[in-house]
CHARMM-style PDB file with segment names, atoms N, HN, CA, C and O in Angstrom:
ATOM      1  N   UNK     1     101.528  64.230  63.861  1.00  0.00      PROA
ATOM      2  CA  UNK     1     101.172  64.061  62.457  1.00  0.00      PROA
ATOM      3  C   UNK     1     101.122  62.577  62.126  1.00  0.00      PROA
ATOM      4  O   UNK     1     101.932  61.851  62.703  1.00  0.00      PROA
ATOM      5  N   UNK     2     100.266  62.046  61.265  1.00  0.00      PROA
ATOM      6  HN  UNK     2      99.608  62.636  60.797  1.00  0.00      PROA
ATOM      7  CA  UNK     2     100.232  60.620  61.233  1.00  0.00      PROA
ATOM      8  C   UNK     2     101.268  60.487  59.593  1.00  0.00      PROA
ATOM      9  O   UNK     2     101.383  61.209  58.603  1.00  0.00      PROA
ATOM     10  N   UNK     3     101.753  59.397  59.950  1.00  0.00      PROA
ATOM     11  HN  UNK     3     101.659  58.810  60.754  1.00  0.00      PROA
ATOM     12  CA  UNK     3     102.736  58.706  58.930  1.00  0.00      PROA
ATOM     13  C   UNK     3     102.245  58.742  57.455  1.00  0.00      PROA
ATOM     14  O   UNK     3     101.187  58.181  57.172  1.00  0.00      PROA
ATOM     15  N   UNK     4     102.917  59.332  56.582  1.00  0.00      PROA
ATOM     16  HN  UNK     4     103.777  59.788  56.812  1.00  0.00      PROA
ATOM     17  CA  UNK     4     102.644  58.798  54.911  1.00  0.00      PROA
ATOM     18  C   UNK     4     102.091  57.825  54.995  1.00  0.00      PROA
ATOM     19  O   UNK     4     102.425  57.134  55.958  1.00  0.00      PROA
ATOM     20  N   UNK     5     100.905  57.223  53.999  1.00  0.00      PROA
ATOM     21  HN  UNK     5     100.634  57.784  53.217  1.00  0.00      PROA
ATOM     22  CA  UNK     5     100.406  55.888  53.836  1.00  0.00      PROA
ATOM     23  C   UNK     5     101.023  55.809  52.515  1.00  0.00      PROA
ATOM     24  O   UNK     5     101.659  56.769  52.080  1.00  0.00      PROA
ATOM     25  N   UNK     6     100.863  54.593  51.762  1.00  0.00      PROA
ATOM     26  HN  UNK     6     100.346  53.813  52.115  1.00  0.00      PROA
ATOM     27  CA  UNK     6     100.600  54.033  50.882  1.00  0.00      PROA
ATOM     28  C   UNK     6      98.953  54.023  50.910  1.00  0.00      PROA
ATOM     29  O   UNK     6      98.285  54.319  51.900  1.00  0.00      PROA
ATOM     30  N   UNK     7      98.181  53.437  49.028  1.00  0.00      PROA
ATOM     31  HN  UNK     7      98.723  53.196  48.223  1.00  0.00      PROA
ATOM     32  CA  UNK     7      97.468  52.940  49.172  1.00  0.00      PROA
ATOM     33  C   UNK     7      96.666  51.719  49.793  1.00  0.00      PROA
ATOM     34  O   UNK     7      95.506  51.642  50.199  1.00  0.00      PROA
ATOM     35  N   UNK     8      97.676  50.810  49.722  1.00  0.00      PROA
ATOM     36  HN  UNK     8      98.618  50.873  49.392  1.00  0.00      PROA
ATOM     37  CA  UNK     8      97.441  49.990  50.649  1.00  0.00      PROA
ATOM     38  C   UNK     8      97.656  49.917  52.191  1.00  0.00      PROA
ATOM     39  O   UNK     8      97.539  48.912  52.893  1.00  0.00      PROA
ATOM     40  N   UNK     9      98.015  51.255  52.604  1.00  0.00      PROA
ATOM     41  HN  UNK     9      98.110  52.071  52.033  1.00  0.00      PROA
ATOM     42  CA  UNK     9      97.975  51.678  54.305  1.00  0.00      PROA
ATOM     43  C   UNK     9      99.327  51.641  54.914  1.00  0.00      PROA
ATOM     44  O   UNK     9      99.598  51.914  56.083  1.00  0.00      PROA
ATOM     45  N   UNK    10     100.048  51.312  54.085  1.00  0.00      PROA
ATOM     46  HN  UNK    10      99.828  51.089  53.135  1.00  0.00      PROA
ATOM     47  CA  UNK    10     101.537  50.158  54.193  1.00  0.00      PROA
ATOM     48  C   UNK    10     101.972  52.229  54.846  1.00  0.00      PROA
ATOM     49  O   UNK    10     101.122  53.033  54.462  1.00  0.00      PROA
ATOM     50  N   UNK    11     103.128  52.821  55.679  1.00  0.00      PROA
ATOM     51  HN  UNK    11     103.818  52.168  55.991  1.00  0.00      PROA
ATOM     52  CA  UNK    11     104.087  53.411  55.546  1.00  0.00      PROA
ATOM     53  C   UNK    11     104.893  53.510  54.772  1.00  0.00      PROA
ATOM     54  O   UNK    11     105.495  52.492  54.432  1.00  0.00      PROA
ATOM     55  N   UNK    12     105.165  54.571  54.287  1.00  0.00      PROA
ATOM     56  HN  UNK    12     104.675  55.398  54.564  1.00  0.00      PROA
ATOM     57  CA  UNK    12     106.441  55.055  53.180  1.00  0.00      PROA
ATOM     58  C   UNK    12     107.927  54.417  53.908  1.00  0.00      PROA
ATOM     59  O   UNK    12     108.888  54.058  53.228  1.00  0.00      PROA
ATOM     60  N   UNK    13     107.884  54.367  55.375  1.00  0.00      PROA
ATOM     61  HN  UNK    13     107.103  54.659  55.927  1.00  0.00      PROA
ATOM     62  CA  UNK    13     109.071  53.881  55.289  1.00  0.00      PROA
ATOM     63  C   UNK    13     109.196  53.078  55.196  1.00  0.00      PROA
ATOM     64  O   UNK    13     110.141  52.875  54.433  1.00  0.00      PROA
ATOM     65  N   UNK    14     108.323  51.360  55.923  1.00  0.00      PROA
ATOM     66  HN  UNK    14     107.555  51.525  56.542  1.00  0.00      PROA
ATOM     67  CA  UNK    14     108.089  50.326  55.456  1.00  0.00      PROA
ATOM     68  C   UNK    14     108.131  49.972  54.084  1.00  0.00      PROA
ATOM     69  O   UNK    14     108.561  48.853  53.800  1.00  0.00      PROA
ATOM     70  N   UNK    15     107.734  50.781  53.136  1.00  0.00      PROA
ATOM     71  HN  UNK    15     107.385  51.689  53.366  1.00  0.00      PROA
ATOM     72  CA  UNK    15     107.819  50.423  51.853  1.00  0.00      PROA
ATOM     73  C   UNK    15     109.333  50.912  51.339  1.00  0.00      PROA
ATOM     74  O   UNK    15     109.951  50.327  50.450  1.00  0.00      PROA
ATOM     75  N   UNK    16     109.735  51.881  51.929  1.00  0.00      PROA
ATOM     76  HN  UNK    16     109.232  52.356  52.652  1.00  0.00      PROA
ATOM     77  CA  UNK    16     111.250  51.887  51.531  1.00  0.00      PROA
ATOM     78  C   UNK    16     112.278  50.635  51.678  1.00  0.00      PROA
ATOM     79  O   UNK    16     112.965  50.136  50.787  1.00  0.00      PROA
ATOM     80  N   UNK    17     112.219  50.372  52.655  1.00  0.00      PROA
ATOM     81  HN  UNK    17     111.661  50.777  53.379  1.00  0.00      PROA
ATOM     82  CA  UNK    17     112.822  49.572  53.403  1.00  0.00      PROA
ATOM     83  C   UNK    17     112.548  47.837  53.167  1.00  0.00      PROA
ATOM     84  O   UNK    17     113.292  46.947  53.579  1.00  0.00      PROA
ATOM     85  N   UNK    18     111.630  47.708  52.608  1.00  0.00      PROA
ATOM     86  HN  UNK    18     111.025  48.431  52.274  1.00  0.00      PROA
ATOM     87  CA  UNK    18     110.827  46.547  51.784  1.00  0.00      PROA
ATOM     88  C   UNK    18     111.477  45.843  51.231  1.00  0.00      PROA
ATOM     89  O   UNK    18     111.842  46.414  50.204  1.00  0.00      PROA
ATOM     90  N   UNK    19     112.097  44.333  51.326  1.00  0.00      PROA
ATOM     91  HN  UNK    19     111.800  43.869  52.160  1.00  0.00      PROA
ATOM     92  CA  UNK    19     112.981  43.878  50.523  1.00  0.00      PROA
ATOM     93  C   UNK    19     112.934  43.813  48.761  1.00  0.00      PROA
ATOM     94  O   UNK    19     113.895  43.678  48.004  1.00  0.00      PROA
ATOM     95  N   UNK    20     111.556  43.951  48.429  1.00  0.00      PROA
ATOM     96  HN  UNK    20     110.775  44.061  49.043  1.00  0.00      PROA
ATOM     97  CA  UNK    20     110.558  44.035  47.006  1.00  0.00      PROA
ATOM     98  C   UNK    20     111.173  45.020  46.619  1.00  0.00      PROA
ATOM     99  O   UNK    20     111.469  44.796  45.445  1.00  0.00      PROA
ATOM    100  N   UNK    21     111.607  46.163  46.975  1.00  0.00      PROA
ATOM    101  HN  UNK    21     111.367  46.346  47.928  1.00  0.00      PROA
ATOM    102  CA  UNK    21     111.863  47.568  46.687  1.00  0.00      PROA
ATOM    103  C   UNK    21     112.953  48.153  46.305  1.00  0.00      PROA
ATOM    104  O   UNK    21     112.978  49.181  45.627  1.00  0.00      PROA
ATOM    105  N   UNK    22     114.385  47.254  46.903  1.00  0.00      PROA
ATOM    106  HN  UNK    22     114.365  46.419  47.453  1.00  0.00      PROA
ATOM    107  CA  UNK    22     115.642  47.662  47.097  1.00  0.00      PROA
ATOM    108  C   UNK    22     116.482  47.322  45.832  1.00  0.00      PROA
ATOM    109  O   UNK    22     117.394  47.970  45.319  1.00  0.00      PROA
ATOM    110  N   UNK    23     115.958  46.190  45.484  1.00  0.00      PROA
ATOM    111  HN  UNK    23     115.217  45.664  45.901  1.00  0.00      PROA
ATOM    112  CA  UNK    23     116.592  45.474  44.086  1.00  0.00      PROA
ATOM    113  C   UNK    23     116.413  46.770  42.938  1.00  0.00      PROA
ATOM    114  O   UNK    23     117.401  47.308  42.439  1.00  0.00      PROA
ATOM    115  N   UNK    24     115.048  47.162  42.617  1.00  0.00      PROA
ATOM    116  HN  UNK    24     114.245  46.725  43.022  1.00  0.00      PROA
ATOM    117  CA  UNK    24     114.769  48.353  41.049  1.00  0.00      PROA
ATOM    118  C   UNK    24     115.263  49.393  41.868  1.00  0.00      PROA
ATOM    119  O   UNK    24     115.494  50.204  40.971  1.00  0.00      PROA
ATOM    120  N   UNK    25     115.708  50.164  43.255  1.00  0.00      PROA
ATOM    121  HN  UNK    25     115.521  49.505  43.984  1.00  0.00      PROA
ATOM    122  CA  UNK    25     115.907  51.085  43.559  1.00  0.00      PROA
ATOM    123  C   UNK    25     117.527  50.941  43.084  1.00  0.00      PROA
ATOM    124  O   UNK    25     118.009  51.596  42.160  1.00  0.00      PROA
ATOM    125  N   UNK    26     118.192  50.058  43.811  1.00  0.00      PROA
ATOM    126  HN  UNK    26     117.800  49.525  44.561  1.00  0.00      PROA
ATOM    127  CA  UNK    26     119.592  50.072  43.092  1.00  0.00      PROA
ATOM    128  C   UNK    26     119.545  49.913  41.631  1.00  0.00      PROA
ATOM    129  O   UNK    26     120.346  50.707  41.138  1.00  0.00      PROA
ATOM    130  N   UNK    27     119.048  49.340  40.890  1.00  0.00      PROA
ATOM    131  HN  UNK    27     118.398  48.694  41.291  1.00  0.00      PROA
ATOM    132  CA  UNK    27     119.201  49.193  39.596  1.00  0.00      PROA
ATOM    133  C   UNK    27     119.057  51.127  38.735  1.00  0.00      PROA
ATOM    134  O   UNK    27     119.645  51.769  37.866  1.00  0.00      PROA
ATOM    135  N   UNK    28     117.796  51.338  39.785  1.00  0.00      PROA
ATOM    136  HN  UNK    28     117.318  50.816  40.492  1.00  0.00      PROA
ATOM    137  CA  UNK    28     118.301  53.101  38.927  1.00  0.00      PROA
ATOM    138  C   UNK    28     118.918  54.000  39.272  1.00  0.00      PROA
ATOM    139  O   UNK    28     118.873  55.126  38.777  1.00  0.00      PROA
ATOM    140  N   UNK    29     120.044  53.397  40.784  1.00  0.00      PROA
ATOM    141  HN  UNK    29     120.081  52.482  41.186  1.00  0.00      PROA
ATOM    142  CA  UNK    29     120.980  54.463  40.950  1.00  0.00      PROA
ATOM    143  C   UNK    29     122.198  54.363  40.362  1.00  0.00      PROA
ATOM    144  O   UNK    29     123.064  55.197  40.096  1.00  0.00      PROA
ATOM    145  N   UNK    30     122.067  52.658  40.138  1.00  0.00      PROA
ATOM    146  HN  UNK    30     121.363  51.981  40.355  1.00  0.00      PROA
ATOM    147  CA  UNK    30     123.197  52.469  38.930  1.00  0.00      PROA
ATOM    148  C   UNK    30     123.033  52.797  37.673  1.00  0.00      PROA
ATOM    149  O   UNK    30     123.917  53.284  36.969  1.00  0.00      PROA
ATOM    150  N   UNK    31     122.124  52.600  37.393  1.00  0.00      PROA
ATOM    151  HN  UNK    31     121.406  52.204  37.965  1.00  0.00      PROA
ATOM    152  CA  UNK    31     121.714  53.269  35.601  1.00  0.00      PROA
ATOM    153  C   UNK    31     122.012  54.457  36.025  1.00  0.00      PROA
ATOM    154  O   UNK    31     123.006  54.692  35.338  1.00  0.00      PROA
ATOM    155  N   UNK    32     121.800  55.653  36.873  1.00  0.00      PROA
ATOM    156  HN  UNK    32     120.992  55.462  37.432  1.00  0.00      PROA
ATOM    157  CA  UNK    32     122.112  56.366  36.684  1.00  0.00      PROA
ATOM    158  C   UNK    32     123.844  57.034  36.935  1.00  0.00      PROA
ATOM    159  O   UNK    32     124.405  58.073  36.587  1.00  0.00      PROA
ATOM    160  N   UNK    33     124.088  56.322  37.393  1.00  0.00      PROA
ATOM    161  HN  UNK    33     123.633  55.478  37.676  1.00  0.00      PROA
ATOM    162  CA  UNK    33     125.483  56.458  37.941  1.00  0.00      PROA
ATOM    163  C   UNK    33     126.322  56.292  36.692  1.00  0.00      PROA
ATOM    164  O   UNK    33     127.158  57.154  36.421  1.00  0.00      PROA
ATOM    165  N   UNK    34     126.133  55.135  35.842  1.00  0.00      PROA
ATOM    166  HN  UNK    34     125.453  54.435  36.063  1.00  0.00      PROA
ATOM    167  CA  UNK    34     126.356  54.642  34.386  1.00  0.00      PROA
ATOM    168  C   UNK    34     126.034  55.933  33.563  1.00  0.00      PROA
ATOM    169  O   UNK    34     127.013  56.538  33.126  1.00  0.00      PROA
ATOM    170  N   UNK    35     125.409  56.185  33.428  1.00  0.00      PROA
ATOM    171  HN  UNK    35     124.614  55.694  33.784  1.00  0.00      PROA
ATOM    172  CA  UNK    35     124.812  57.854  32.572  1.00  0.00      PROA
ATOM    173  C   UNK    35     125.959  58.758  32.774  1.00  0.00      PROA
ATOM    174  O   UNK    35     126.774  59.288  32.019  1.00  0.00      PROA
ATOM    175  N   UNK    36     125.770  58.757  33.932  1.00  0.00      PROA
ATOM    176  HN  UNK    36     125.109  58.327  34.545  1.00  0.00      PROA
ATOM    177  CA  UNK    36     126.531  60.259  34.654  1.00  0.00      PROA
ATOM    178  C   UNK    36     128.274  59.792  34.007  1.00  0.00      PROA
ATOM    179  O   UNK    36     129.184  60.328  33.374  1.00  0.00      PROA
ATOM    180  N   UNK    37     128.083  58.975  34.407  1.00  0.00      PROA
ATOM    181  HN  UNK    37     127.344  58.540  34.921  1.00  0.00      PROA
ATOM    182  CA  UNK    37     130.124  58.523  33.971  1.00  0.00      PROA
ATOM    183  C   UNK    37     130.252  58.435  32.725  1.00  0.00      PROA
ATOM    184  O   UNK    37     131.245  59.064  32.358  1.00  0.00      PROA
ATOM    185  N   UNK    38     129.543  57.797  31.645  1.00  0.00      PROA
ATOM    186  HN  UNK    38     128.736  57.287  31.942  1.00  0.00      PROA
ATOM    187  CA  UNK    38     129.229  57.886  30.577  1.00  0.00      PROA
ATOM    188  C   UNK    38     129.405  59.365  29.698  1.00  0.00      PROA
ATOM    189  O   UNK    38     130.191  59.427  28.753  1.00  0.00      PROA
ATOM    190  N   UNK    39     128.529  60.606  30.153  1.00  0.00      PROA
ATOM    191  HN  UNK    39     127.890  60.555  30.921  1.00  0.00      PROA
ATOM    192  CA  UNK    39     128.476  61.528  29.639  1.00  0.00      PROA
ATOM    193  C   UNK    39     129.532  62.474  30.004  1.00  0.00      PROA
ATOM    194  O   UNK    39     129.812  63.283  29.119  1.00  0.00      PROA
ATOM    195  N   UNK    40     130.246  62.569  31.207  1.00  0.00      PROA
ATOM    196  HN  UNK    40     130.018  61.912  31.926  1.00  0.00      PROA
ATOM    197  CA  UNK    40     131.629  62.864  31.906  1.00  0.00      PROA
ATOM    198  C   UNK    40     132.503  62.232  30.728  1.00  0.00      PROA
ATOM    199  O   UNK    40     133.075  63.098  30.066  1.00  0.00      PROA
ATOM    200  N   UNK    41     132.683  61.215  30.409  1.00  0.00      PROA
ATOM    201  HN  UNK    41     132.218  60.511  30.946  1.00  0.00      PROA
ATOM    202  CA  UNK    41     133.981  60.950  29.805  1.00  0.00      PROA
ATOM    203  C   UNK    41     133.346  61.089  27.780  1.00  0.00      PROA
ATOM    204  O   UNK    41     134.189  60.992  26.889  1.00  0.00      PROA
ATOM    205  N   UNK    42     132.427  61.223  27.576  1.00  0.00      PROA
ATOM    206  HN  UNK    42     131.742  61.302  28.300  1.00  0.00      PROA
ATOM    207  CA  UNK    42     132.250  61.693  26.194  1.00  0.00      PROA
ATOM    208  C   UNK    42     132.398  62.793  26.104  1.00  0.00      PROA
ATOM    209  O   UNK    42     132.757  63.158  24.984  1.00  0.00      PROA
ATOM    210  N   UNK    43     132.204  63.958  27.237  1.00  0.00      PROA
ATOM    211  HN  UNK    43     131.912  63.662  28.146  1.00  0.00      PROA
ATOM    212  CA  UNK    43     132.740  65.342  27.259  1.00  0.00      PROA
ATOM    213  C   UNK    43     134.243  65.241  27.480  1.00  0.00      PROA
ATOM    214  O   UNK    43     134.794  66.261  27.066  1.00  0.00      PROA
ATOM    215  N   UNK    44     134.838  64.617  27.841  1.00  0.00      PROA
ATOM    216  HN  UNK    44     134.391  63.788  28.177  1.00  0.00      PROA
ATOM    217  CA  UNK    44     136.375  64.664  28.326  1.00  0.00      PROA
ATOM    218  C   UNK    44     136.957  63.587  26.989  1.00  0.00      PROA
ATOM    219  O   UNK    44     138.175  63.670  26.835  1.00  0.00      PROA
ATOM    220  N   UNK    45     136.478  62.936  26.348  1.00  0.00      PROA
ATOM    221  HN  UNK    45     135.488  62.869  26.473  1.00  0.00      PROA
ATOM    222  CA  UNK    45     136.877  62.912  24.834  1.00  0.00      PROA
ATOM    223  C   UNK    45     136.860  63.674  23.885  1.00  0.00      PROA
ATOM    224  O   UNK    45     137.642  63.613  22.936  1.00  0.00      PROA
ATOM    225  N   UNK    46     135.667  64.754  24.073  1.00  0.00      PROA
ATOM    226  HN  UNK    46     135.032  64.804  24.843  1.00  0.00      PROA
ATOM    227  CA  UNK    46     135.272  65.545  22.945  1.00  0.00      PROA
ATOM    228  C   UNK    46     136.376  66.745  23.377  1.00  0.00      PROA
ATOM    229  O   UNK    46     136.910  67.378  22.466  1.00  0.00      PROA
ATOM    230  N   UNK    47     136.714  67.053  24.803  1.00  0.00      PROA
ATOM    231  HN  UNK    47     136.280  66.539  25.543  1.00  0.00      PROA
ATOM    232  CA  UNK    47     137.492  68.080  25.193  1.00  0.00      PROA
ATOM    233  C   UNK    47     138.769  67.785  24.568  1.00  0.00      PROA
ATOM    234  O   UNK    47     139.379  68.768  24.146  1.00  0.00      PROA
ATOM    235  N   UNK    48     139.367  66.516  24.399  1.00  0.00      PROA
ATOM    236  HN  UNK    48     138.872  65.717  24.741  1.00  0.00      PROA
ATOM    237  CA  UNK    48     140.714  66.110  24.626  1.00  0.00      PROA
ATOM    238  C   UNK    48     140.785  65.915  23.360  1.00  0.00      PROA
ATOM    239  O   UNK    48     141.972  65.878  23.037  1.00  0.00      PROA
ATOM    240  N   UNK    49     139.576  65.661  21.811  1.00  0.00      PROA
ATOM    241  HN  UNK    49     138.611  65.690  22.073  1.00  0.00      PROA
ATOM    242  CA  UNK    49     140.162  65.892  20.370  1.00  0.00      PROA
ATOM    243  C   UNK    49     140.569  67.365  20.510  1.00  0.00      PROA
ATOM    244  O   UNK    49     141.762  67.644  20.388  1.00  0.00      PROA
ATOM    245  N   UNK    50     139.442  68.574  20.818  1.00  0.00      PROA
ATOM    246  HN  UNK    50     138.473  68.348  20.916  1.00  0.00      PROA
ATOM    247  CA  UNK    50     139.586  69.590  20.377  1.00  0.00      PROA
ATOM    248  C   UNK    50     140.812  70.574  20.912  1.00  0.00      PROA
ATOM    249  O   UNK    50     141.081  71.693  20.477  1.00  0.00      PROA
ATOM    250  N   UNK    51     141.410  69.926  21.861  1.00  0.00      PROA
ATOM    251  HN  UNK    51     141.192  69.016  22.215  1.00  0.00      PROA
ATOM    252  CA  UNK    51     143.040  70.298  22.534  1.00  0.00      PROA
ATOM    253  C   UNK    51     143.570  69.594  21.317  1.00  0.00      PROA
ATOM    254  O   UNK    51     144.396  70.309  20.749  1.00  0.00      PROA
ATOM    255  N   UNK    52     143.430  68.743  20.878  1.00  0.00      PROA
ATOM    256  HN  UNK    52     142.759  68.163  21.339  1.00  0.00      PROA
ATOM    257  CA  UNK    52     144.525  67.961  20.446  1.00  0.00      PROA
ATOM    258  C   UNK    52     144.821  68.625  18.785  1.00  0.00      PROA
ATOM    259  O   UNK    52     145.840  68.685  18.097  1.00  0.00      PROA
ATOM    260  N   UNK    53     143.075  69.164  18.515  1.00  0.00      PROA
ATOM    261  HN  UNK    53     142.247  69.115  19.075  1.00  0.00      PROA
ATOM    262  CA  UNK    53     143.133  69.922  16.912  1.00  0.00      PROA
ATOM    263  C   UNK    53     143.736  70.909  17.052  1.00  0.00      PROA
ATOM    264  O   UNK    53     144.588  71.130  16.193  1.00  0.00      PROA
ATOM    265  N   UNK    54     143.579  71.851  18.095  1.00  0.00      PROA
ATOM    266  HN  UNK    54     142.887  71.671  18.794  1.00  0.00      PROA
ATOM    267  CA  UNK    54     143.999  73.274  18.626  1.00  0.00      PROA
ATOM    268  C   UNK    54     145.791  73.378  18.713  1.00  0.00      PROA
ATOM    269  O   UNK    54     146.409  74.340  18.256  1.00  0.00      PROA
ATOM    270  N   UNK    55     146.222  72.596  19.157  1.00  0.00      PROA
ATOM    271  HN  UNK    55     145.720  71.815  19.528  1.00  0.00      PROA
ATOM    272  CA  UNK    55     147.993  72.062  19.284  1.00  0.00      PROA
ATOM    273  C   UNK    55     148.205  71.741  18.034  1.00  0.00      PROA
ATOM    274  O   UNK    55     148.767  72.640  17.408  1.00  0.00      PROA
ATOM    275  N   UNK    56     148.018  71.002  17.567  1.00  0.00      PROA
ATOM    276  HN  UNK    56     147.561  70.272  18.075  1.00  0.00      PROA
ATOM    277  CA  UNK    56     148.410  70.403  15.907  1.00  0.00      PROA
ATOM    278  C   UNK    56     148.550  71.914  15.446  1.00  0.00      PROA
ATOM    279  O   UNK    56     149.585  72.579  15.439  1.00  0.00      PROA
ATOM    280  N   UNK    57     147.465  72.249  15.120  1.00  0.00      PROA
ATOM    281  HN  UNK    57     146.624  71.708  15.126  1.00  0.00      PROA
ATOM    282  CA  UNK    57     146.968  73.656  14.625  1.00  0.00      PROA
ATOM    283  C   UNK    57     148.189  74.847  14.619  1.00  0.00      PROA
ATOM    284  O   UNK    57     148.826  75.497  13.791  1.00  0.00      PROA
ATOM    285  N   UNK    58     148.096  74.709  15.984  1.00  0.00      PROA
ATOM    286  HN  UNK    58     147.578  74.181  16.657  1.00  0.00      PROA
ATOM    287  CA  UNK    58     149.382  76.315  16.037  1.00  0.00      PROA
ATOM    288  C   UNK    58     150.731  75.759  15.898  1.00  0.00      PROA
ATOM    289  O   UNK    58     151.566  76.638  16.115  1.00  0.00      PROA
ATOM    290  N   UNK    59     151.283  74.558  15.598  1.00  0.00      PROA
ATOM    291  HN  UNK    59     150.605  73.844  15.422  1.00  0.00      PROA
ATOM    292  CA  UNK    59     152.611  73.764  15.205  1.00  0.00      PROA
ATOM    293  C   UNK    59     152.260  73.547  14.179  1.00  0.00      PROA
ATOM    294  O   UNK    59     153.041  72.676  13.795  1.00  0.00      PROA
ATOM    295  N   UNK    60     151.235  73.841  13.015  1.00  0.00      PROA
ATOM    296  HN  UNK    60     150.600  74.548  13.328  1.00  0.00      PROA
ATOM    297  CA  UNK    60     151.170  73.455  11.970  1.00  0.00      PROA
ATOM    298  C   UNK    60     151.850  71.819  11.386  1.00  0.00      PROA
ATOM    299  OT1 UNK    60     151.726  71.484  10.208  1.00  0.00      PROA
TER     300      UNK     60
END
């Protein structure tokens, strides 16, 4: 089977591997990594008022 091209003929892995390439590739596994941790701990705030209303609550 012949190799993925690019338009410009270049290989997909060559272009992976591309020093041009590696810089915005990390930048959106960190943005996303940032997201992911981000929305993990706004759920684990929102979890940890509504324990905290729920306890108050039944100790009046």
């Amino acid at each position: 089977a012949a190799p993925v091209t690019g338009v410009d003929g270049s290989t997909l892995l060559a272009r992976l591997t591309d020093r041009r390439n590696v810089g915005p590739g990390l930048l959106v596994v960190a943005g996303s990594l940032m997201a992911l941790v981000a929305t993990r701990w706004i759920r684990a705030e929102a979890d940890r008022k509504a324990y905290r209303r729920h306890y108050s609550a039944t100790w009046g």
